[in-house]
TORGUDO-243077 format. One record per atom (N, C-alpha, C, O): atom name; x, z, y; residue in one letter. Coordinates in nm, 3 decimals. Last residue first. Example, Ala and Ser with C-alpha at 12.3 -4.5 7.8 and 13.67 -1.06 7.14 Angstrom:
<rs>
{N, {1.285, 0.708, -0.225}, s} {CA, {1.367, 0.714, -0.106}, s} {C, {1.290, 0.787, 0.003}, s} {O, {1.341, 0.804, 0.114}, s} {N, {1.319, 0.780, -0.569}, a} {CA, {1.230, 0.780, -0.450}, a} {C, {1.320, 0.780, -0.330}, a} {O, {1.424, 0.846, -0.332}, a} 
</rs>
This chain:
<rs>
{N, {8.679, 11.616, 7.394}, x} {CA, {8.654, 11.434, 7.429}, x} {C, {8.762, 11.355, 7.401}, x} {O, {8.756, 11.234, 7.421}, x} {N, {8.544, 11.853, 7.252}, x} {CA, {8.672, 11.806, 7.293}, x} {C, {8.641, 11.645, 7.243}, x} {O, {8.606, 11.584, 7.141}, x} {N, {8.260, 12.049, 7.393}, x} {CA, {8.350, 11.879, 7.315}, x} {C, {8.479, 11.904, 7.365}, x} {O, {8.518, 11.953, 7.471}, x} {N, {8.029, 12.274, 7.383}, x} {CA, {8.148, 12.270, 7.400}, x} {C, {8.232, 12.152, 7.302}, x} {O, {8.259, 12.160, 7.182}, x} {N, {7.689, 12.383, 7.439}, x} {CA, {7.791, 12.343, 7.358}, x} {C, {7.975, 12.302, 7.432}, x} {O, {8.000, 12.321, 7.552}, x} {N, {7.546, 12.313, 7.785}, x} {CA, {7.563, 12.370, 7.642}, x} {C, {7.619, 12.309, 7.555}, x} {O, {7.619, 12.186, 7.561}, x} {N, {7.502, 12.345, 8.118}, x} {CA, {7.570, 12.219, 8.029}, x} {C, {7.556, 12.378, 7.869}, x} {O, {7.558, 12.501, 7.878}, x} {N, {7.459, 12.393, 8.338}, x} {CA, {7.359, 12.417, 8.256}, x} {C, {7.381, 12.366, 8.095}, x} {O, {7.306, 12.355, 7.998}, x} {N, {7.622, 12.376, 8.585}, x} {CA, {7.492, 12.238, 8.539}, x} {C, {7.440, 12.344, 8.443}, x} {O, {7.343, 12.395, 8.498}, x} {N, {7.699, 12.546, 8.845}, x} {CA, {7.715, 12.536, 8.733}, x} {C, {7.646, 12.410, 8.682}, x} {O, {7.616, 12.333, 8.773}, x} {N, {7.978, 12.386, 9.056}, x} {CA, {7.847, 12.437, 9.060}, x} {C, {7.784, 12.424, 8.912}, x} {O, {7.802, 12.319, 8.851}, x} {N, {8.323, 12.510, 9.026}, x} {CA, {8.188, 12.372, 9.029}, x} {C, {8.111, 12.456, 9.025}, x} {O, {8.132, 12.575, 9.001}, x} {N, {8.660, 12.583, 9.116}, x} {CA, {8.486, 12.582, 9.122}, x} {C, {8.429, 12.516, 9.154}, x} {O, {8.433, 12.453, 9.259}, x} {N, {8.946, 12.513, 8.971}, x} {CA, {8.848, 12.478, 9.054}, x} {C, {8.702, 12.489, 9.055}, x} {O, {8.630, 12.406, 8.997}, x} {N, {9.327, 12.536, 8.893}, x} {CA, {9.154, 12.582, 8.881}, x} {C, {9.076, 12.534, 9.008}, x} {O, {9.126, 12.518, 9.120}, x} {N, {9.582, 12.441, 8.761}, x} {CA, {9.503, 12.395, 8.867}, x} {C, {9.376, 12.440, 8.832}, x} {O, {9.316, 12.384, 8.740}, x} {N, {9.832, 12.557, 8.592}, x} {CA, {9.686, 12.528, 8.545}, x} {C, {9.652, 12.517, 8.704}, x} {O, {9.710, 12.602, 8.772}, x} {N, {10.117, 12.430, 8.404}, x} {CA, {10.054, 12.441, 8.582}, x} {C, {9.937, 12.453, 8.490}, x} {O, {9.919, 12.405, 8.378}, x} {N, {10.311, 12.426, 8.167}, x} {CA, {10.341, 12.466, 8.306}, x} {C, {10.268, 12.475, 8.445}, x} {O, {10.314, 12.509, 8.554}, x} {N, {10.241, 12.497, 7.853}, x} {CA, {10.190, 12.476, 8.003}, x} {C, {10.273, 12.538, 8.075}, x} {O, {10.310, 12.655, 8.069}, x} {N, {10.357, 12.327, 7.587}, x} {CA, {10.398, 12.427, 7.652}, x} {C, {10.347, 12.348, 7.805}, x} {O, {10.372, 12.239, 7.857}, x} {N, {10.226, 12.390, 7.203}, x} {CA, {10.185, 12.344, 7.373}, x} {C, {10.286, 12.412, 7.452}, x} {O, {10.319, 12.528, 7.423}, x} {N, {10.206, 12.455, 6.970}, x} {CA, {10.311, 12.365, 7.010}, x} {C, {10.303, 12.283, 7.166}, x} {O, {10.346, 12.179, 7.215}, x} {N, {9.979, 12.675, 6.987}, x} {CA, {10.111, 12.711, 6.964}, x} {C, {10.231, 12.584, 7.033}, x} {O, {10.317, 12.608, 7.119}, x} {N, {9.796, 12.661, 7.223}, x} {CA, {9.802, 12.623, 7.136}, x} {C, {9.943, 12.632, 7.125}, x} {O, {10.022, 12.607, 7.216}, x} {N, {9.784, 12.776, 7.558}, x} {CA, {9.750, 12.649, 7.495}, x} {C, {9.741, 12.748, 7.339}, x} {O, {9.697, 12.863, 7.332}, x} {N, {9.807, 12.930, 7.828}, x} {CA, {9.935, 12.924, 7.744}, x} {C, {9.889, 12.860, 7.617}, x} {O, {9.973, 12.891, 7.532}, x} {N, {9.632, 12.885, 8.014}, x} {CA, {9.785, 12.904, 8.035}, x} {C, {9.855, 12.920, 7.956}, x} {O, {9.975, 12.930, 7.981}, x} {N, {9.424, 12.931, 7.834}, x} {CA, {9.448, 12.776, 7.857}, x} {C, {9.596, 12.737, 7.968}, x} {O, {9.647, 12.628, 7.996}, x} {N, {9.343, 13.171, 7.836}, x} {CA, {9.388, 13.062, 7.737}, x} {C, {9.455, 12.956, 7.748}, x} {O, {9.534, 12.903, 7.670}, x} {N, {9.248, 13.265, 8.091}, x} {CA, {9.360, 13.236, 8.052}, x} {C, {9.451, 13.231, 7.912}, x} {O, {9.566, 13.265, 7.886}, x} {N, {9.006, 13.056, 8.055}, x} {CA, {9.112, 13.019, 8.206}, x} {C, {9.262, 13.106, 8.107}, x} {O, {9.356, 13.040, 8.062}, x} {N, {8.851, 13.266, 7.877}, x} {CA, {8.916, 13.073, 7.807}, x} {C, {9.012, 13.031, 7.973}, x} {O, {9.103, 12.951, 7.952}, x} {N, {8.845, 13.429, 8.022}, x} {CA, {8.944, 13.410, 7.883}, x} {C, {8.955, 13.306, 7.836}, x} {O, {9.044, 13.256, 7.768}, x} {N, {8.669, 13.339, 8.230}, x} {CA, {8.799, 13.371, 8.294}, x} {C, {8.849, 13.423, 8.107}, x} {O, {8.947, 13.491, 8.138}, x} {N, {8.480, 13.277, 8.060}, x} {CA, {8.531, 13.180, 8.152}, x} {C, {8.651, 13.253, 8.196}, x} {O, {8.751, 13.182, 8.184}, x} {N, {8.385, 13.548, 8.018}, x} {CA, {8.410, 13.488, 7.932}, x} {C, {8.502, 13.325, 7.958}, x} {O, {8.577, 13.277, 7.873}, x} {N, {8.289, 13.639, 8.250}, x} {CA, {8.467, 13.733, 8.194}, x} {C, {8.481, 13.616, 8.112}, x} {O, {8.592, 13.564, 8.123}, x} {N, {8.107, 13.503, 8.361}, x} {CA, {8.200, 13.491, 8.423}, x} {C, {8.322, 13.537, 8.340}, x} {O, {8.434, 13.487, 8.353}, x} {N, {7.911, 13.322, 8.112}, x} {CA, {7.978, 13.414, 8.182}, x} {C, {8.094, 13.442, 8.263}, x} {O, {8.197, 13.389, 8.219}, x} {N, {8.018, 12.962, 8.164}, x} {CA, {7.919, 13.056, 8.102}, x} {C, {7.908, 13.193, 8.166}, x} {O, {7.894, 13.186, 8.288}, x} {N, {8.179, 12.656, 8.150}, x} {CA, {8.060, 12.726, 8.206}, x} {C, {8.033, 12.805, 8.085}, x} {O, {8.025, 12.770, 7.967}, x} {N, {8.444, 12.436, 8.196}, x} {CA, {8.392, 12.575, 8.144}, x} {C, {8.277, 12.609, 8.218}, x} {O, {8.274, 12.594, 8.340}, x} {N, {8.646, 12.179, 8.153}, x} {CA, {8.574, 12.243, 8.225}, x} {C, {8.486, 12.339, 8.142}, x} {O, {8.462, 12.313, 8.024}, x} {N, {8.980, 12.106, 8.116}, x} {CA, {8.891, 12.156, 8.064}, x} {C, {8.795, 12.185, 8.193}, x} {O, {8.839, 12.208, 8.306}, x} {N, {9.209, 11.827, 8.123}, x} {CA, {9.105, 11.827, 8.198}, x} {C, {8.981, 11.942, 8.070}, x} {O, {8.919, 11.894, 7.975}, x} {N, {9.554, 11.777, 8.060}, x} {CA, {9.436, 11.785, 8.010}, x} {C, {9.349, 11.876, 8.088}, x} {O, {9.391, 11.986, 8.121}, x} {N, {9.783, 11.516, 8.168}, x} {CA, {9.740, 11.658, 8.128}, x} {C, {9.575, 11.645, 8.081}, x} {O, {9.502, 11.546, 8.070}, x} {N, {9.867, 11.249, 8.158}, x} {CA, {9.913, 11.332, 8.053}, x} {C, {9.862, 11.476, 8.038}, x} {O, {9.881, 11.547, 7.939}, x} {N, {9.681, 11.054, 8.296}, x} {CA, {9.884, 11.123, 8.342}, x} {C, {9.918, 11.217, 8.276}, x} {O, {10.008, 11.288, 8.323}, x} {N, {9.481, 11.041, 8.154}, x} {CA, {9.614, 10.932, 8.198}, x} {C, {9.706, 10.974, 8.206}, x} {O, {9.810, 10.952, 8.143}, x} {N, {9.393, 11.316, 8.016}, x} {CA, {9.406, 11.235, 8.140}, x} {C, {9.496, 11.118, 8.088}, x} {O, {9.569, 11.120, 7.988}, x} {N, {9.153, 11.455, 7.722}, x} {CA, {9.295, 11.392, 7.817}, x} {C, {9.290, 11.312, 7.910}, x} {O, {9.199, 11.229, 7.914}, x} {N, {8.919, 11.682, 7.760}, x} {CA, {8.965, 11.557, 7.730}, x} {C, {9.110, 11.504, 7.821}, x} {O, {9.147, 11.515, 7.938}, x} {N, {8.660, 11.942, 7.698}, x} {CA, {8.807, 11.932, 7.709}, x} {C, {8.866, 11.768, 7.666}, x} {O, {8.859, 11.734, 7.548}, x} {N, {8.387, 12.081, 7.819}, x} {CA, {8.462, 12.005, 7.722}, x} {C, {8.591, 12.008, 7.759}, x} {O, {8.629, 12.077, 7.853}, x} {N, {8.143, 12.313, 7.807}, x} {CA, {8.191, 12.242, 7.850}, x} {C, {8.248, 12.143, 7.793}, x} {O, {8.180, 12.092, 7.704}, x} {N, {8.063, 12.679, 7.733}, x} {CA, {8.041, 12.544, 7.740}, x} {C, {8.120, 12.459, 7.786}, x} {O, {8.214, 12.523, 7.833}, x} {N, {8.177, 12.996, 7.543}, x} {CA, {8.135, 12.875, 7.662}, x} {C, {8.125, 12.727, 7.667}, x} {O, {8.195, 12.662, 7.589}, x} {N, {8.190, 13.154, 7.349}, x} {CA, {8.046, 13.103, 7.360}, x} {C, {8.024, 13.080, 7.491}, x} {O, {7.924, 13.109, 7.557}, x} {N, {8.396, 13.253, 7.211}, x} {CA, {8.411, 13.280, 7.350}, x} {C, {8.243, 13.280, 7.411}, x} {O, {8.188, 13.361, 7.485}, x} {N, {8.421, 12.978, 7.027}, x} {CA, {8.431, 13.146, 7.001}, x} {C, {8.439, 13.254, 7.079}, x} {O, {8.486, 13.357, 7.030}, x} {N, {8.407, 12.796, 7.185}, x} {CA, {8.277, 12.828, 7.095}, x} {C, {8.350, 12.958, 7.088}, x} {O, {8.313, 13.045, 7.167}, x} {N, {8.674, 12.791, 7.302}, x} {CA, {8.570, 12.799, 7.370}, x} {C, {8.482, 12.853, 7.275}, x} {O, {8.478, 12.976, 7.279}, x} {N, {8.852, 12.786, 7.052}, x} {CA, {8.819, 12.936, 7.152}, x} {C, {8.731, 12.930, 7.248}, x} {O, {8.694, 13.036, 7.298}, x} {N, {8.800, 12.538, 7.014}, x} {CA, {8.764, 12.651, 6.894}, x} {C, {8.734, 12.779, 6.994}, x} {O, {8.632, 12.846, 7.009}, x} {N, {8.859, 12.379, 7.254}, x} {CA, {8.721, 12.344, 7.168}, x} {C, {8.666, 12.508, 7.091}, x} {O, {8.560, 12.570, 7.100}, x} {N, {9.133, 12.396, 7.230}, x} {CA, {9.035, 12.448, 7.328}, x} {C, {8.877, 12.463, 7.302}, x} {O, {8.801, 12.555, 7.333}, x} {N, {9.181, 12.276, 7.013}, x} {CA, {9.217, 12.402, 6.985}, x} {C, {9.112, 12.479, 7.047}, x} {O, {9.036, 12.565, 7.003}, x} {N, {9.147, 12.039, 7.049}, x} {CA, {9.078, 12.105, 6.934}, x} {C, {9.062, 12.227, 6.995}, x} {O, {8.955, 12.279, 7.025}, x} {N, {9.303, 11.990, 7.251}, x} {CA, {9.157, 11.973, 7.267}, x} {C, {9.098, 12.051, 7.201}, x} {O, {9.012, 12.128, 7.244}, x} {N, {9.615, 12.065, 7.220}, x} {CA, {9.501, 12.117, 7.282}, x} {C, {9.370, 12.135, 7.281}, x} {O, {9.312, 12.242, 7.298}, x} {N, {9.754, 11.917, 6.984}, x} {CA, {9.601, 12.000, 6.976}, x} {C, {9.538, 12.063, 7.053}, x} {O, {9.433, 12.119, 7.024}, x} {N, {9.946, 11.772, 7.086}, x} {CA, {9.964, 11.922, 7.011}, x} {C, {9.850, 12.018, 6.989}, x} {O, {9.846, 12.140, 6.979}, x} {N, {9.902, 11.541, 7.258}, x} {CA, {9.970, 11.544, 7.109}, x} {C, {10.018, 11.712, 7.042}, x} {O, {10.111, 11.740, 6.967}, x} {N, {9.914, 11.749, 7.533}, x} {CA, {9.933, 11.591, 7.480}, x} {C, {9.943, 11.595, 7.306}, x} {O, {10.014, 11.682, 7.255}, x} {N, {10.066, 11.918, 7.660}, x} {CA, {9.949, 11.976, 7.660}, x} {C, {9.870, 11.880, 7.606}, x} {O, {9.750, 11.901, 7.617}, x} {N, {10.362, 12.002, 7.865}, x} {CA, {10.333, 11.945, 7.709}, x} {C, {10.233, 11.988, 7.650}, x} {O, {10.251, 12.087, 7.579}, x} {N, {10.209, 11.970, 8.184}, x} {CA, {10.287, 12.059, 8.077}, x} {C, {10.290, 11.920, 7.928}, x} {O, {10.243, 11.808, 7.910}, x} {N, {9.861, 12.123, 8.297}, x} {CA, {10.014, 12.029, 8.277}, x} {C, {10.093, 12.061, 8.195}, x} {O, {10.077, 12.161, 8.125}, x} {N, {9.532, 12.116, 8.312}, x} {CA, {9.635, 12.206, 8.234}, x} {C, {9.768, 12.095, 8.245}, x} {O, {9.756, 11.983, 8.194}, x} {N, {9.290, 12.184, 8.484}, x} {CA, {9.366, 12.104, 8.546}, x} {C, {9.468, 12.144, 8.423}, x} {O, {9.497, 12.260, 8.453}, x} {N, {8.960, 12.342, 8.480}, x} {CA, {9.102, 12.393, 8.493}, x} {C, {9.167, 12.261, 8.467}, x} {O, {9.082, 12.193, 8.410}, x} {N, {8.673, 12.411, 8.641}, x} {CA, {8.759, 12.348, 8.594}, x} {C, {8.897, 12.367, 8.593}, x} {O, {8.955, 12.406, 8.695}, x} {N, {8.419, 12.630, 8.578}, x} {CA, {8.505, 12.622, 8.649}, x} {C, {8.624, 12.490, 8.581}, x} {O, {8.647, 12.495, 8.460}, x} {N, {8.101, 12.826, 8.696}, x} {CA, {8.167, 12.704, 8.619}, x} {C, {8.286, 12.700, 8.674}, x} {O, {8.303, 12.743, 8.788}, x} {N, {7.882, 13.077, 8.562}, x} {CA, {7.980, 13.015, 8.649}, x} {C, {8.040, 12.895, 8.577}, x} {O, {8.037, 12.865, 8.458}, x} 
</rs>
């Protein structure tokens, strides 16, 4: 499965990406993680379904100096995509 999550909040300058990056691989899902313009951050995920839904709810509550207030989820069709960037 694939899925994109939407993260708001203070989710900028506190390592999200990395972070997201680490528990993805350690999770062994794909995708990436990169900042928006408007300040939130854009993960998308593909792999198993449980495993996608622990990095989803990871990503409600970030990295220690993160504070999320909205995750926006959304189903994509999978690609096939392997490895995992923070962009």
């Amino acid at each position: 499965m694939r899925r994109r999550f939407r993260v708001s909040g203070r989710v900028q300058g506190v390592f999200y990406r990395a972070s997201a990056e680490r528990e993805a691989t350690r999770l062994g899902v794909a995708g990436f993680a990169r900042n928006e313009r408007d300040g939130t951050v854009t993960v998308e995920a593909e792999g198993p379904p449980d495993a996608v839904a622990r990095l989803e709810a990871w990503c409600c509550l970030g990295p220690l100096r993160a504070t999320v207030t909205d995750v926006a989820v959304e189903d994509l069709a999978p690609l096939g995509t392997e490895g995992f960037t923070a962009r």
